[in-house]
C-alpha positions in Angstrom: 156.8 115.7 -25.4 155.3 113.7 -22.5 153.3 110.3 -22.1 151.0 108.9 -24.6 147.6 109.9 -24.3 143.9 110.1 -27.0 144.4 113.9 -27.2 147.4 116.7 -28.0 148.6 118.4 -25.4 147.8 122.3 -26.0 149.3 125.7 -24.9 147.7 128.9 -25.9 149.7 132.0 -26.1 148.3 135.3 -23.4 151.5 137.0 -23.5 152.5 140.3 -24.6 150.6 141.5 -27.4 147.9 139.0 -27.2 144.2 140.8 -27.4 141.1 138.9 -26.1 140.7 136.3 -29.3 142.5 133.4 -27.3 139.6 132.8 -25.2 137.6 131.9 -28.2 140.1 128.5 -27.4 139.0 127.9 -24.3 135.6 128.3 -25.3 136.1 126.0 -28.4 137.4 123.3 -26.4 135.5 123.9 -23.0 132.3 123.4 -25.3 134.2 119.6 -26.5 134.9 118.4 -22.7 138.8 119.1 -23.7 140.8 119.7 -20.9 144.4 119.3 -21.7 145.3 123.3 -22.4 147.4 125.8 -21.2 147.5 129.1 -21.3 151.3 130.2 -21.6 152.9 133.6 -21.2 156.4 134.7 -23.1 158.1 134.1 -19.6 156.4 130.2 -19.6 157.6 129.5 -23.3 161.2 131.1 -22.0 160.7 128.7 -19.5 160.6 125.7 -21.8 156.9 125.2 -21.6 156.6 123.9 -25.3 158.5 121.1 -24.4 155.1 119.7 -22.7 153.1 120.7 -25.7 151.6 118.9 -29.1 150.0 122.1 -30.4 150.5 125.7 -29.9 148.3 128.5 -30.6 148.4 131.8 -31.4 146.1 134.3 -31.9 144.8 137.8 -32.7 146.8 140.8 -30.9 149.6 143.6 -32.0 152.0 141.4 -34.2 154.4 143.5 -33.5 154.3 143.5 -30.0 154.1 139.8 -29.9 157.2 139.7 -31.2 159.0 142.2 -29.3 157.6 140.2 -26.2 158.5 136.4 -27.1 162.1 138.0 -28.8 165.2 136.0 -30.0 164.5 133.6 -27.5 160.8 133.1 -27.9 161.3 132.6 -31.8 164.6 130.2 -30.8 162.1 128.2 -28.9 158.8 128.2 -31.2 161.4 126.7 -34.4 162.4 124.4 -32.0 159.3 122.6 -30.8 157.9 122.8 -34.6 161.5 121.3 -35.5 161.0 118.2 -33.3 157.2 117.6 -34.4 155.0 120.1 -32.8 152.3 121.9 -34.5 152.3 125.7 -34.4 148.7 127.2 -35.5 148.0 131.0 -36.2 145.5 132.8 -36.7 145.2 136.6 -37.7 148.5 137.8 -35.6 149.4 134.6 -35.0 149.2 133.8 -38.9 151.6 137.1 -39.8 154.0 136.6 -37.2 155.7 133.6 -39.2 155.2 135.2 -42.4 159.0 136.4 -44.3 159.5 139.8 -43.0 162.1 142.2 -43.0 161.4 144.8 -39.7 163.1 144.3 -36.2 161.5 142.6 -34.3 159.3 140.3 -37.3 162.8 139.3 -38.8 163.2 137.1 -36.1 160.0 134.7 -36.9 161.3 134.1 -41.0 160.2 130.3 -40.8 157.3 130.8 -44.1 158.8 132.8 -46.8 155.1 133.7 -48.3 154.3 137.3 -48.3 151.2 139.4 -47.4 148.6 140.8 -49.9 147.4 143.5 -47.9 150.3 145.9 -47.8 150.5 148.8 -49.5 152.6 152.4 -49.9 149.5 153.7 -51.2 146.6 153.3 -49.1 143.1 153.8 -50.4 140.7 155.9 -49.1 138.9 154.4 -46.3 135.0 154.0 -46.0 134.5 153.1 -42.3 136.7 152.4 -38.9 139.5 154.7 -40.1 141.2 153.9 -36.6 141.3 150.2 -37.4 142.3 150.4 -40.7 145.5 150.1 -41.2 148.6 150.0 -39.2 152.6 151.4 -40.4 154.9 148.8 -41.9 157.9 150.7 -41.9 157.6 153.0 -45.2 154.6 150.9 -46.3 151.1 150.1 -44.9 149.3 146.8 -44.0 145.5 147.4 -44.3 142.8 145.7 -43.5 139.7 145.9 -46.8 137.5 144.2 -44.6 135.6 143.1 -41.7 133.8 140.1 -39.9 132.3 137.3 -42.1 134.0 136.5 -45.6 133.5 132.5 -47.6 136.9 130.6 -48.0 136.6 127.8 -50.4 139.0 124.5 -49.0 141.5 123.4 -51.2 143.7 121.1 -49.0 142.3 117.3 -49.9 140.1 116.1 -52.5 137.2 115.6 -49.7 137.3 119.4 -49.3 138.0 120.5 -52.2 134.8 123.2 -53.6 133.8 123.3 -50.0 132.9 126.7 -48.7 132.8 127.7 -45.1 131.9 131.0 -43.6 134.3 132.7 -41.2 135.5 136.5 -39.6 138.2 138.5 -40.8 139.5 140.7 -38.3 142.5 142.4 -39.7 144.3 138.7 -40.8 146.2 138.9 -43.9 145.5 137.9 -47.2 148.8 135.5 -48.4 150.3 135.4 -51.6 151.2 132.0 -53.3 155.0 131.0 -52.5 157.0 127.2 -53.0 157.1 126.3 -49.3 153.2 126.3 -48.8 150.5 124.3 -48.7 147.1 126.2 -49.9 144.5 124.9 -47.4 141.6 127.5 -48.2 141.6 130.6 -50.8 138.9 133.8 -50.1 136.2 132.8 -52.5 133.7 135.4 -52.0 132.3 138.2 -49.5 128.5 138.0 -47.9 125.8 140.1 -46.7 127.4 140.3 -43.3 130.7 141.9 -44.5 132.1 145.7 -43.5 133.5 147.0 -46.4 136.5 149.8 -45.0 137.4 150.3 -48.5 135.6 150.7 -51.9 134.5 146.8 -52.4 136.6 146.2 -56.2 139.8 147.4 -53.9 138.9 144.6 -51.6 138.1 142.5 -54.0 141.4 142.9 -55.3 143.5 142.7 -52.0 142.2 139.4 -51.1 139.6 137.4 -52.9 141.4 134.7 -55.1 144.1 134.4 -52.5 145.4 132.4 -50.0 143.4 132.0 -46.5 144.8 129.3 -44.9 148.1 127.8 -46.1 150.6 124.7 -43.6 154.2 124.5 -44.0 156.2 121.7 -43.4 159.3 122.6 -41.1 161.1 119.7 -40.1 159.0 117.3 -38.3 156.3 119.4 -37.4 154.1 122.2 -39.3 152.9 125.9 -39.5 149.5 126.4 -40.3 148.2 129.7 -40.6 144.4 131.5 -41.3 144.0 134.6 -41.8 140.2 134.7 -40.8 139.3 133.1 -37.3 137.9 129.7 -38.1 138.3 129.4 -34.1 135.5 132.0 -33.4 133.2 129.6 -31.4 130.3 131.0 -33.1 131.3 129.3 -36.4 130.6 125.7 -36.3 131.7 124.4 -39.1 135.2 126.5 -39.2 135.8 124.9 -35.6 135.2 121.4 -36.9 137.9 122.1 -39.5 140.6 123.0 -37.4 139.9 120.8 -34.7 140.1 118.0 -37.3 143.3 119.5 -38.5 144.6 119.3 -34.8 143.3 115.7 -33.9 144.0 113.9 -37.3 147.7 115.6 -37.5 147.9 114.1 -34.2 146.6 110.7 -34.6 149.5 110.5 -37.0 152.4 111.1 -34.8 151.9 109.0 -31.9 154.0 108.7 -28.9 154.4 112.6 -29.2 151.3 113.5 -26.5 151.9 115.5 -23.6 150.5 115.5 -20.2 150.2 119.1 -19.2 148.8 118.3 -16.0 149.1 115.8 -13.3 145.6 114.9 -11.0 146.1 116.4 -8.2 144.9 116.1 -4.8 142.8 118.3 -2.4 144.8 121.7 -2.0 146.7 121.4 1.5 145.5 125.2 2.0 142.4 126.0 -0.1 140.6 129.2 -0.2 137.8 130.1 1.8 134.7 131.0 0.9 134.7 133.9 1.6 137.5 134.8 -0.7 136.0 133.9 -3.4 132.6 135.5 -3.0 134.3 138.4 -2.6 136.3 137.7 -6.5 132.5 137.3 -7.8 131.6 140.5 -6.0 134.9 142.3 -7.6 133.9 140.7 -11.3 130.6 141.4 -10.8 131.3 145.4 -10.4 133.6 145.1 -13.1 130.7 144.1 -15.3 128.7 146.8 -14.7 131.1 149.7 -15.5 132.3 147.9 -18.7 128.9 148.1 -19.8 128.9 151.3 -19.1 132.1 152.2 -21.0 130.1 150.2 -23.6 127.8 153.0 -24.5 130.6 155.4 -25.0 132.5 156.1 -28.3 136.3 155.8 -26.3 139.0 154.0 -28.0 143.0 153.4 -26.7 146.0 152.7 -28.9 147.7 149.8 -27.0 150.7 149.4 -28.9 150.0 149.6 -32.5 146.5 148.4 -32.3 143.3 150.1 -31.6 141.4 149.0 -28.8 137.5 149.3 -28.2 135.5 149.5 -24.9 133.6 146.2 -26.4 137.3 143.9 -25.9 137.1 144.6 -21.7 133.9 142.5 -21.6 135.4 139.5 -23.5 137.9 139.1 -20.5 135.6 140.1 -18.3 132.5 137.6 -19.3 135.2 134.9 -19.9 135.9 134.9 -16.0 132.3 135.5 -14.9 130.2 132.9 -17.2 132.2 130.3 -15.5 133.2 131.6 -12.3 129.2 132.3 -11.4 128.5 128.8 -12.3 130.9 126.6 -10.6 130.5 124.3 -7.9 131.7 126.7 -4.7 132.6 123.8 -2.5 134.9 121.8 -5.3 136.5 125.8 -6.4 137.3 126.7 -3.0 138.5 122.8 -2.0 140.9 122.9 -5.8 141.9 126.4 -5.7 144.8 127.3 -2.9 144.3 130.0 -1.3 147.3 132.3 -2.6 145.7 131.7 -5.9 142.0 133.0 -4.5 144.1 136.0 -3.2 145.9 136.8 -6.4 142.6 136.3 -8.5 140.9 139.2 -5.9 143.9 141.2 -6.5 143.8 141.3 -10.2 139.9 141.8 -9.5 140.4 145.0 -7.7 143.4 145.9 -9.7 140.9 145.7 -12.8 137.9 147.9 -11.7 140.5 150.4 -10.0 142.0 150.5 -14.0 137.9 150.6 -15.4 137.5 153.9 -12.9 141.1 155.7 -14.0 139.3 154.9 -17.9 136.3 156.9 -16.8 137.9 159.9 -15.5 140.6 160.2 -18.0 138.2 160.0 -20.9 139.3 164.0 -21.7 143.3 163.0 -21.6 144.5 160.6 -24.5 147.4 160.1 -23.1 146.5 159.3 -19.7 143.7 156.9 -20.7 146.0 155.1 -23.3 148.3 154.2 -20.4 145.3 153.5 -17.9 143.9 151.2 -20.8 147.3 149.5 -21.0 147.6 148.6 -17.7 143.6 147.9 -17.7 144.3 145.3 -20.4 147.5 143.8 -18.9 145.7 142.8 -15.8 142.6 141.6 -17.7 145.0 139.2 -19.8 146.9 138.2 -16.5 143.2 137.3 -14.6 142.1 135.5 -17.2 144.5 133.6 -18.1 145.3 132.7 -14.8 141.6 131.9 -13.6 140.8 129.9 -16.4 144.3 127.7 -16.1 142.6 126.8 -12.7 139.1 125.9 -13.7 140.5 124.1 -16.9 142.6 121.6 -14.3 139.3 122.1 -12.0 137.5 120.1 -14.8 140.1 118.0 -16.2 140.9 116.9 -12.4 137.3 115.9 -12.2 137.3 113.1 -15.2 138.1 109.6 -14.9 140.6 107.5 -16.9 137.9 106.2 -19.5 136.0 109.7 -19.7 139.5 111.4 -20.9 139.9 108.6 -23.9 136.3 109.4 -25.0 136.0 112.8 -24.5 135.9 115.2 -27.8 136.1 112.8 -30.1 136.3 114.8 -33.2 135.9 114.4 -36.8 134.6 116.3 -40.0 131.6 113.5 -40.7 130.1 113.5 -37.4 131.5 115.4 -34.6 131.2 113.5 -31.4 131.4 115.6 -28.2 131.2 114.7 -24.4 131.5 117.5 -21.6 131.3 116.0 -17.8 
């Protein structure tokens, strides 16, 4: 998997299907001075891009159209690198997508044989966020009882066993109990912070008691799944957990670390700066009219999934928090300038898609596709301008600074970011 090194090397899925919960990654380990990701489309894991990869993450999205994107091939090469040691972790989407299933295209991703608590023939009524509640499973429903912060109690190792740690549930499944698991965490209770979209003794019984976060051995690597997001950067304690899950795991397989990156040099054609004022310029506008799409009551079915004005900003502030804050000189002097020009392009590309959502507001139809598109590009941009500032930063530590940086563990966390 690549040359020896303190950290795992890590790809994060942004491929078809993914929705904006895989920049809570980059913010998790941007916030630990980690610089070893990458952010991998279906085409790059096609393209054998696991092969330079410890740890692979998925997140939230459209299961379904995860799956149809990454397809026999994708699944062919995700049991491979978990076969040969790596360490696939879910979460939400990326926690069903291995789960036993029977549907095209699901039936492809059969590595954990547990089942799903959450799905129904007979749906109850819902209370709230009838658009978000529950999606088609071929002649049966998967629905979602409840929303943002529930309390998992740990169950994985006698140190956390009767812990409790608070994290959001955004439509992740509740797993049943099966042989080839591990139970890592159970859903102990809710709190005063939970959206009930069902009577409360329905979700009760859909998910507290069961399974929240469960691994699975698979040859010489491991599936671990969560149903809630412990990666949500605003829940501390949940992030320690499965950072310490990722660094532990592998402190224990060495001579499997990748180098995602080589240091590189100066560009030999780097952007001006005039290029990329004119990408802040672009973001900046793009801001200001997904605000204003903010105070509106729109939503656009992408797929199978429901998508809300709120999600554009994500992307958006992702780009902006950093881009607004870094070093002009060292961006334009890293960043080639056919990079700088693509990045302005998916900037213009973006606000043209935020305008087409304004005007189609009265036609569903039209502003489902415009949304689609909208939502494409914001994926693309992001994904593509934070794999540059991530190799930005990591370019800019020494030797020694990369052995010391985010050193992690459950006691006392440790952190360094240059």
């Amino acid at each position: 998997m690549g040359t020896t090194d303190a950290h795992p090397a890590i790809g994060i899925y942004v491929g078809h299907g993914a929705s904006h919960s895989w920049t809570w990654f980059a913010d998790i380990f941007e916030r630990r001075g980690y610089y070893n990701v990458s952010f991998l489309s279906e085409s790059d894991i096609f393209n054998n891009a696991l092969d330079l990869c410890d740890v692979f993450f998925v997140s939230g999205g459209d299961t379904f159209s995860i799956a149809q994107g990454l397809g026999k091939r994708g699944a062919e090469r995700i049991e491979r690198f978990v076969a040969n040691g790596g360490m696939y972790l879910g979460s939400c989407a990326g926690a069903y997508l291995p789960l036993k299933s029977s549907l095209s295209p699901l039936n492809m991703f059969n590595f954990v044989h547990a089942r799903i608590t959450n799905l129904t023939k007979n749906l109850p009524e819902p209370k709230r966020g009838e658009e978000k509640f529950c999606t088609e499973y071929g002649c049966q429903y998967v629905f979602h009882p409840v929303r943002e912060d529930v309390l998992v109690k740990l169950t994985g190792t006698k140190r956390d066993e009767d812990r409790r740690i608070t994290a959001p549930l955004y439509g992740g499944p509740g797993i049943l109990p099966s042989q080839d698991i591990d139970v890592l965490a159970v859903y102990d209770d809710f709190t005063d912070k939970t959206e009930f979209l069902v009577d409360e003794n329905i979700a009760r019984d859909t998910i507290i008691g069961y399974v929240a976060a469960a691994k699975k051995q698979y040859g010489k690597g491991t599936f671990y799944l969560f149903g809630p997001h412990f990666e949500h950067p605003d829940y501390e304690e949940a992030n320690r957990y499965l950072l310490n899950i990722m660094l532990k795991r592998h402190e224990n397989n060495t001579g499997k670390a990748g180098d995602l990156f080589q240091k590189s040099t100066m560009c030999k054609n780097p952007a001006a700066k005039g290029l990329y004022r004119s990408f802040l310029s672009e973001i900046s506008n793009a801001r200001i009219v997904a605000l204003a799409l903010e105070r509106t009551s729109y939503t656009w079915l992408i797929g199978k999934k429901v998508y809300d004005p709120e999600k554009i900003r994500v992307f958006i502030e992702a780009i902006w928090n950093r881009a607004r804050r870094a070093d002009m000189q060292k961006g334009c002097s890293s960043i080639a300038e056919e990079n700088m020009t693509a990045l302005l392009q998916f900037a213009g590309a973006i606000n043209r898609d935020l305008r087409q959502l304004k005007r189609y507001a009265g036609t569903p139809q039209q502003a489902d596709t415009s949304a689609t598109e909208l939502f494409g590009n914001l994926r693309e941009a992001t994904a593509m301008f934070l794999s540059l500032y991530f190799k930005i930063k990591r370019d800019c530590l020494t030797d020694d600074e990369r052995r010391v940086t985010c050193t992690y563990t459950l006691k006392q966390p440790q952190c360094s970011i240059r």
